[in-house]
RODRENMI-227473 format. One record per residue (C-alpha): y, z, x; residue number from 1; chain. Coordinates in steps of 0.2 Angstrom, whole numbers, plus 5000, padded with zeros to 4 digits. Layout:
BEGIN
((Y,Z,X),NUM,'A');
...
//
This chain:
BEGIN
((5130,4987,4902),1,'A');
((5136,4996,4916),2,'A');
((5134,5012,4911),3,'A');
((5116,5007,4905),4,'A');
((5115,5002,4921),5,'A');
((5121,5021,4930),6,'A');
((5107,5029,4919),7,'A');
((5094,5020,4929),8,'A');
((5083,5030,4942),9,'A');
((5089,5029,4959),10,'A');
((5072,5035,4969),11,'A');
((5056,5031,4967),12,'A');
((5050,5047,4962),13,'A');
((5063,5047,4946),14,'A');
((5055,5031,4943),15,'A');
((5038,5040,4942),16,'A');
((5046,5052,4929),17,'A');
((5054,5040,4916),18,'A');
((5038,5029,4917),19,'A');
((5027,5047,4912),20,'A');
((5043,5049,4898),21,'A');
((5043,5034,4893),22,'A');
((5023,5029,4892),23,'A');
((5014,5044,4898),24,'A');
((4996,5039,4889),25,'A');
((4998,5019,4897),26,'A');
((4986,5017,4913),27,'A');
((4997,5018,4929),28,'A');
((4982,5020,4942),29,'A');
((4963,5015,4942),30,'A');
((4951,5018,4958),31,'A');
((4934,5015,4958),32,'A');
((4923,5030,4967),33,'A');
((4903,5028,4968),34,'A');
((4903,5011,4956),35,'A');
((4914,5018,4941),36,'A');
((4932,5015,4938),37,'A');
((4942,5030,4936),38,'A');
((4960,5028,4929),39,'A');
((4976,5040,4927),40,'A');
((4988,5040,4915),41,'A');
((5008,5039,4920),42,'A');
((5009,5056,4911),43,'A');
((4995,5063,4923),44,'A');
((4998,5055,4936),45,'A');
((5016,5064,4937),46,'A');
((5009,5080,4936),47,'A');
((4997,5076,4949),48,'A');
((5010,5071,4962),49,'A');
((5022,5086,4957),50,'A');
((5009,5098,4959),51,'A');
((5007,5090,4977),52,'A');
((5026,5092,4979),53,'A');
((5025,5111,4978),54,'A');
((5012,5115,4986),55,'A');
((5021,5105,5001),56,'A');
((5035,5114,4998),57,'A');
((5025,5130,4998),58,'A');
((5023,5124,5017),59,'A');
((5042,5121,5018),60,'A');
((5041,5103,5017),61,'A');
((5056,5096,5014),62,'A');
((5070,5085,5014),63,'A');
((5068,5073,5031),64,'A');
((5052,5079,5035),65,'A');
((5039,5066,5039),66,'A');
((5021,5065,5032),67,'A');
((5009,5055,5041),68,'A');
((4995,5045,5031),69,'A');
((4978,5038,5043),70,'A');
((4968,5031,5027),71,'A');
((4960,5017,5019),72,'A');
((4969,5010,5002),73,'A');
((4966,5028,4991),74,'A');
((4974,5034,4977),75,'A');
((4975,5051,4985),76,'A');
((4987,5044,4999),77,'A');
((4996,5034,4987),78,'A');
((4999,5053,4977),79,'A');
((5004,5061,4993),80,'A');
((5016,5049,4998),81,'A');
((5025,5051,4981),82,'A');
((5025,5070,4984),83,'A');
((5031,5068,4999),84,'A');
((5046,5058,4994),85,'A');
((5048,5070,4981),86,'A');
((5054,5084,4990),87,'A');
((5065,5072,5001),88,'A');
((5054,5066,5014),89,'A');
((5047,5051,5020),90,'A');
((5029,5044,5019),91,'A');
((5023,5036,5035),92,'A');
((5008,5025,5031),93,'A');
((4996,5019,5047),94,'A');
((4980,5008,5048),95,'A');
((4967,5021,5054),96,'A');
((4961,5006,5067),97,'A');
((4976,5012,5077),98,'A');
((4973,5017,5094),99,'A');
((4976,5034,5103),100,'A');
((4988,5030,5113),101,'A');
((4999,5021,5099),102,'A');
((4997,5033,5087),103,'A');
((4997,5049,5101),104,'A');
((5017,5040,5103),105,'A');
((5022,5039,5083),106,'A');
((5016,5057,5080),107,'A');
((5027,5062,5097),108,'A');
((5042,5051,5090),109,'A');
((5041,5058,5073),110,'A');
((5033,5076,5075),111,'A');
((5027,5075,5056),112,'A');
((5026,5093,5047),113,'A');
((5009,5085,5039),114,'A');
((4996,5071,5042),115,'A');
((4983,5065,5028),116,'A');
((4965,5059,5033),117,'A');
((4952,5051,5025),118,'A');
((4937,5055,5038),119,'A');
((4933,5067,5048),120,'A');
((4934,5057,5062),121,'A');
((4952,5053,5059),122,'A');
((4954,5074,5056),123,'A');
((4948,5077,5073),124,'A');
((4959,5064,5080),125,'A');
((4975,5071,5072),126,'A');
((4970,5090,5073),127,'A');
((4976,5087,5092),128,'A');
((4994,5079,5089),129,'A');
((5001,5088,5074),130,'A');
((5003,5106,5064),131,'A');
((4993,5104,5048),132,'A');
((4982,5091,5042),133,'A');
((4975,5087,5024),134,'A');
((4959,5080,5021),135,'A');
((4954,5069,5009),136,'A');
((4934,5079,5008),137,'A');
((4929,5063,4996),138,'A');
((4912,5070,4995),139,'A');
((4915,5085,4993),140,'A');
((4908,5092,5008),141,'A');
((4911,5108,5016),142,'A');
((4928,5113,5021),143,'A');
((4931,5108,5038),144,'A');
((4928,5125,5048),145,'A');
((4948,5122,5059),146,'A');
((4961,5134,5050),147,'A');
((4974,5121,5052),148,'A');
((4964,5109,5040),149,'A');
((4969,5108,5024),150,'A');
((4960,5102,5010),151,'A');
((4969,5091,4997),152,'A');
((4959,5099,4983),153,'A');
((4968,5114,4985),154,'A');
((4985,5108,4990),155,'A');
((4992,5105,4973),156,'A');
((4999,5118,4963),157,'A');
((4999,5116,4945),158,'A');
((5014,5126,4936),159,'A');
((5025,5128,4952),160,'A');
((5039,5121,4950),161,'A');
((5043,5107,4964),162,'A');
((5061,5103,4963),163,'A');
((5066,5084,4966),164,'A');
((5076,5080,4982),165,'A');
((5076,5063,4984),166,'A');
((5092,5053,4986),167,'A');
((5094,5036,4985),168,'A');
((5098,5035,5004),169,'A');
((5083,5042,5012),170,'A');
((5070,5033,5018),171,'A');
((5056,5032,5009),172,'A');
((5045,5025,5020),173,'A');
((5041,5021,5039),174,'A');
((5030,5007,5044),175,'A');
((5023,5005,5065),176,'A');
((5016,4989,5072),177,'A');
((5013,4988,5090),178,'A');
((5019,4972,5094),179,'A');
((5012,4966,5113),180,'A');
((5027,4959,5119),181,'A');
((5040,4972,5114),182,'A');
((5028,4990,5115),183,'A');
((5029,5001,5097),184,'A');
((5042,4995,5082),185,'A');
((5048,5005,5070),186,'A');
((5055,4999,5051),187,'A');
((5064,5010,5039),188,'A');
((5066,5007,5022),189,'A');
((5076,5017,5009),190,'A');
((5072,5022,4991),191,'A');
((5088,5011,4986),192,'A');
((5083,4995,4999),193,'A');
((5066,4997,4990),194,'A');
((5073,4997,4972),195,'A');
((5085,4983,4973),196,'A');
((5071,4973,4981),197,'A');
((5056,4978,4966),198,'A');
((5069,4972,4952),199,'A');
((5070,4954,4960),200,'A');
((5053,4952,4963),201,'A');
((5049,4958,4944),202,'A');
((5061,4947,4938),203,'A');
((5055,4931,4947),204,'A');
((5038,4935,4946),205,'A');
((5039,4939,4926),206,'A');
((5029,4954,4930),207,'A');
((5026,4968,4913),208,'A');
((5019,4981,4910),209,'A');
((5002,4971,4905),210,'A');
((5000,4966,4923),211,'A');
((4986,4973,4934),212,'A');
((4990,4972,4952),213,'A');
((4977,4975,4966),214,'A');
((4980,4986,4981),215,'A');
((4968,4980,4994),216,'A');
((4978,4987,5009),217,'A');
((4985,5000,5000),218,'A');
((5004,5001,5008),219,'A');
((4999,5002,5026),220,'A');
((5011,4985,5028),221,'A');
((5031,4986,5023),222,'A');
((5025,4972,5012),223,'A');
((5014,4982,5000),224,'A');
((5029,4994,4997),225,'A');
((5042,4982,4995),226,'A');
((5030,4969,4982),227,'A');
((5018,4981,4977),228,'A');
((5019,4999,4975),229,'A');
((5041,4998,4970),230,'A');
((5036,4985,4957),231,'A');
((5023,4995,4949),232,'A');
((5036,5011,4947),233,'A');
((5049,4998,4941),234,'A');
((5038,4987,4928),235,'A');
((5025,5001,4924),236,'A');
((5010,4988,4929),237,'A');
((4990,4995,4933),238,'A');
((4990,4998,4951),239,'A');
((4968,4996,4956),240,'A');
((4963,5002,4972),241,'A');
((4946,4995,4977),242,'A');
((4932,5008,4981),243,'A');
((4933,5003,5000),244,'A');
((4936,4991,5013),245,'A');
((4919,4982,5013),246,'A');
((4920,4980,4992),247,'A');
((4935,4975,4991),248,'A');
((4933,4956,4987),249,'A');
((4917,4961,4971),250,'A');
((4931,4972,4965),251,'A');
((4943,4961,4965),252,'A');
((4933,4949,4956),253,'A');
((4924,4962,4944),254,'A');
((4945,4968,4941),255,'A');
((4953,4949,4940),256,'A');
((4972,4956,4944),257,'A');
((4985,4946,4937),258,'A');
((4997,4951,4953),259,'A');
((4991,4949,4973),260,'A');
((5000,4953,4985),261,'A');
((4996,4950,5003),262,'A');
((4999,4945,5021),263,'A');
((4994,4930,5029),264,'A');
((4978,4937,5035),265,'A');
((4976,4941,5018),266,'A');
((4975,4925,5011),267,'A');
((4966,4918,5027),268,'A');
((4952,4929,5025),269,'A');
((4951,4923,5006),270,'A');
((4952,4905,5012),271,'A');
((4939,4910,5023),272,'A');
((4927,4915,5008),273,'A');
((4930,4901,4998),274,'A');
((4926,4890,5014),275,'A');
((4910,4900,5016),276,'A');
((4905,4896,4997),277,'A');
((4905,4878,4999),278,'A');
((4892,4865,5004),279,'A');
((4896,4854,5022),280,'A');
((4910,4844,5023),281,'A');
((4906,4829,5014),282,'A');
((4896,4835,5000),283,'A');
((4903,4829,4983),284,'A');
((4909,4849,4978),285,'A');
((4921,4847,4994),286,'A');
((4926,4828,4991),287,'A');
((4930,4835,4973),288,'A');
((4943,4850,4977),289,'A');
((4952,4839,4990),290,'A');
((4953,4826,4976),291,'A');
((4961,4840,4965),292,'A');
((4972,4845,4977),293,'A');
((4978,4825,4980),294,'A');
((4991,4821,4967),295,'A');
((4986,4804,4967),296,'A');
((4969,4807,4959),297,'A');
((4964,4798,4942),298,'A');
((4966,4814,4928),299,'A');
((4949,4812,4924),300,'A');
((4944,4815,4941),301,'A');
((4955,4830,4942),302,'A');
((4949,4838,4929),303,'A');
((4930,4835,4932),304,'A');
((4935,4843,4949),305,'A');
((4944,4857,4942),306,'A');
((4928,4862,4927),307,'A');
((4915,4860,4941),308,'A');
((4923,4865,4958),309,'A');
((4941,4874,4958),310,'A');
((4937,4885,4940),311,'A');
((4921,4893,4948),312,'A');
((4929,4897,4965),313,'A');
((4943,4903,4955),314,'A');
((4932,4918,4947),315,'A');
((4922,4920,4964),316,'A');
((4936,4924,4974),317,'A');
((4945,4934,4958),318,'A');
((4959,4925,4954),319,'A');
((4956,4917,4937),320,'A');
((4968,4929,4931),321,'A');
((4982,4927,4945),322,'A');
((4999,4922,4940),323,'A');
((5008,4931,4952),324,'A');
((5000,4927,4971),325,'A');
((5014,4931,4982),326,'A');
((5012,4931,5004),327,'A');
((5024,4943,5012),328,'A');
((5032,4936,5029),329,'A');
((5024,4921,5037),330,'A');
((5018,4908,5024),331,'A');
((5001,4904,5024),332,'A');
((4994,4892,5036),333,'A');
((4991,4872,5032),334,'A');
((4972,4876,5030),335,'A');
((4975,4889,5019),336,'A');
((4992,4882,5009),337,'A');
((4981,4867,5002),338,'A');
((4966,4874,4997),339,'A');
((4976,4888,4986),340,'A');
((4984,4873,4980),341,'A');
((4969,4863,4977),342,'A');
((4964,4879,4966),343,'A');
((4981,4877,4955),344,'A');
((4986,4894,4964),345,'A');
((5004,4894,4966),346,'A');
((5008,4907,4982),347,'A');
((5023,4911,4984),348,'A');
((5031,4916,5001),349,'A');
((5042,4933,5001),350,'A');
((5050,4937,5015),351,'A');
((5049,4953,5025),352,'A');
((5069,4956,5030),353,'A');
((5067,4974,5037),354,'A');
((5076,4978,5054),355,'A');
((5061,4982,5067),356,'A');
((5069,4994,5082),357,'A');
((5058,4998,5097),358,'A');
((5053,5017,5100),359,'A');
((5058,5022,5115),360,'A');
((5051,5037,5124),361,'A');
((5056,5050,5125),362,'A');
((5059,5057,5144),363,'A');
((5062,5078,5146),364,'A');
((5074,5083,5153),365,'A');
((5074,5096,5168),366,'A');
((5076,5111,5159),367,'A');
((5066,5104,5145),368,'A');
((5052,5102,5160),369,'A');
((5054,5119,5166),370,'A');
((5053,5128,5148),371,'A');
((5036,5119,5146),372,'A');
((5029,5123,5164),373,'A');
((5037,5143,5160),374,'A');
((5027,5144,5143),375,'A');
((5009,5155,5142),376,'A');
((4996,5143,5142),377,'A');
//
């Protein structure tokens, strides 16, 4: 068994090869783009992020390097960050509502070789703060005039070969938040941290390769890399990417995942909809599903509530599927707790046991103050 067990990947991108050896036609990725749901193969979906990895190697990115991602869930920041882990660097993943001034402080802390953008707004906020910048051009459009834009179309290069420099001690990701009370935090979490955590969750969670798991936040939160995007290179699971922000909750009921994993916000805002579907407060739909949810209920009435009430809900909100609802961090709220539970939804709470460290800025020193005052403008 232990020597089995030494033949395991150790990084997350080595994870990404055996899954393309070992089921290179099964579905790893689906997105949706215009209404239609595109999918890639593990075997494709390999090539795609290696060819990624030498083209930024072709820009000597490499081992410790930082690439910056300001995007809405996409599978092209998904491949980036991959790439970027495969030539030894780190993929730092940020919510494009960021302000200026916080994300003005990440880039200055990190001083990333690359950032990704989804928009060109976002590209003409980080064409100020960092060397290159790749953009995402979703429609196509054309290329953005500023010769330090890249276009991700043309980044990849097939046939190069992009060696693998991962190691099991480098970080594989950095997450920010801006926490009011204690300015900018900073969490780092390694290709090994990540692994040991994706195998207990798969194995308490009974996930396969039959799951399909639904990335509404894509990995912008430590949770969606620790319970998300590691589980799906471990188990092999569909990872669905809704087409945007605003569709997310008809994808997810058009997909019906198997495997959720969220925030408590998450959840909330799900409670939230089921709220909204509902009659007033003391129409007989409402009287039914706290009646489910109460244990002392007569089985018939349970189960009238469950076929009439909790059932529909259950395909409105996309969970008629779910086995696996997990909620990284806080647990959900009492609101929120018992109507998941009236809907026979069992979530389960993960905790998110990273090591947060405040930035701290940086101050020049003299002579760094007089080199910047001596340089050309």
């Amino acid at each position: 068994m232990g020597a089995q067990q030494s033949e395991l990947p150790d990084t997350l991108p080595a994870w990404l090869a055996k899954q393309a050896r070992h089921s290179p036609n099964g579905i790893a990725l689906r997105h949706k783009r215009l209404g239609q749901w595109e999918q890639l193969s593990w075997h494709t979906l390999a090539e795609k992020v290696e060819a990624l990895a030498a083209g930024l190697a072709a820009h000597d990115f490499g081992a410790g390097d930082a690439l910056l991602l300001v995007s809405q869930p996409r599978e092209e920041a998904l491949c980036l960050s991959l790439a970027a882990q495969w030539r030894g660097g780190v993929a730092v993943p940020v919510e494009p509502s960021v302000s200026d001034q916080t994300l003005g402080r990440i880039v200055r802390h990190l001083t990333p070789l690359f950032t990704f953008a989804d928009d060109d707004q976002q590209v003409d906020r980080l064409l100020a703060l960092s060397q290159w910048v790749i953009d995402a051009n979703p429609r196509g459009l054309r290329p953005h005039p500023n010769a330090d834009v890249i276009e991700y179309s043309t980044l990849a290069s097939p046939g190069k070969d992009a060696k693998a420099s991962a190691r099991p001690d480098h970080d594989a990701f950095i997450f920010y938040r801006d926490d009011a009370g204690h300015g900018i935090e900073e969490q780092r979490i390694t290709h090994a941290t990540l692994i040991r955590e994706a195998r207990l969750v798969a194995a308490k969670e009974h996930l396969d390769p039959a799951d399909d798991a639904f990335a509404a936040r894509a990995f912008a939160t430590s949770a969606q890399a620790r319970y998300l995007v590691a589980p799906w290179l471990l188990t092999g699971f569909r990872l669905n990417f809704p087409e945007s922000l605003e569709t997310r909750d008809n994808d997810r009921r058009e997909l019906a995942p198997t495997l959720v994993a969220g925030t408590r916000e998450t959840y909330g805002r799900v409670a939230r909809l089921v709220d909204a579907r509902l009659p007033g407060a003391h129409s007989v739909r409402r009287r039914l599903l706290d009646r489910l949810g109460d244990e002392r209920s007569s089985w018939f009435l349970r189960t009238v509530a469950w076929w009439l009430v909790a059932r529909p809900l259950r395909e409105v909100i996309g969970f008629r599927r779910t086995h696996a609802a997990l909620v990284a961090g806080a647990a959900l709220d009492d609101d929120a707790a018992r109507l998941f539970k009236a809907l026979r939804i069992d979530v389960r709470t993960w905790p998110d046991e990273g090591q947060w460290q405040r930035l701290t800025e940086h101050v020049p020193s003299a002579q760094e103050a007089a080199d910047v005052q001596g340089q050309p403008a």
